[in-house]
N, C-alpha and C positions, 0 to 999 in steps of 0.2 A: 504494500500500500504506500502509495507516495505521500510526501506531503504536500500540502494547499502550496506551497511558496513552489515547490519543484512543478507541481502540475498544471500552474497558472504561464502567462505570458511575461507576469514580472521582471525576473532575471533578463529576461533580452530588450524587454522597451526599457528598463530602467534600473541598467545598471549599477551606478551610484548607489540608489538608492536601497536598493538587494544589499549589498556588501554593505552599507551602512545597518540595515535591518540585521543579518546576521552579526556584524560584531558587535551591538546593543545588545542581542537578545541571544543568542548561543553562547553557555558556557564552555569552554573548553575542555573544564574540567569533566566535561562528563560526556564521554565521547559518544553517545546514544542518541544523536539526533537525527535521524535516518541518518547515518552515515555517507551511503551512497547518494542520498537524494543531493546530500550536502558537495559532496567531489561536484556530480553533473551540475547542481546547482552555480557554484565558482568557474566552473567550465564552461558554463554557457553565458557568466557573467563577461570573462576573458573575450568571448567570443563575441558579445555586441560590442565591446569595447576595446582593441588591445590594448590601449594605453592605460588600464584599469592595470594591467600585470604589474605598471612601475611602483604603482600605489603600495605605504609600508603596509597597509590591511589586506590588502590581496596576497602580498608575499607572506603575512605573518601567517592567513588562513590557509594560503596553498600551502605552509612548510607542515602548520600545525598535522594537515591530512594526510602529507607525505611522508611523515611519522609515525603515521597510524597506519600506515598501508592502504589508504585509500585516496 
């Protein structure tokens, strides 16, 4: 089951605002938040926007998931 934020259009019309949503609202410490929804989700965030990659919040959340193996 997805979540609402991975199965809406959010992430790609407004990606700022996605990556600002997840680092307000996802802890880290608790790496249970669809995991996967979360990788595609920053993936597709990347991908409306490349220049989102330079951002220190996309790199903190891509390293955090790359740690995790996802």
């Amino acid at each position: 089951m997805k979540t609402y934020l991975e199965a809406s259009k959010h992430p790609d019309k407004h990606p700022h605002a996605t990556l600002d949503l997840i680092d307000a609202l996802v802890d880290p410490n608790q790496p249970r938040f669809g995991e996967n929804d979360l990788r595609s989700i920053i993936e597709r965030v990347r991908d409306a926007e490349a220049v989102i990659a330079e951002s220190a919040i996309f790199r903190i959340w891509n390293e955090r998931l790359r740690i995790q193996n996802l």
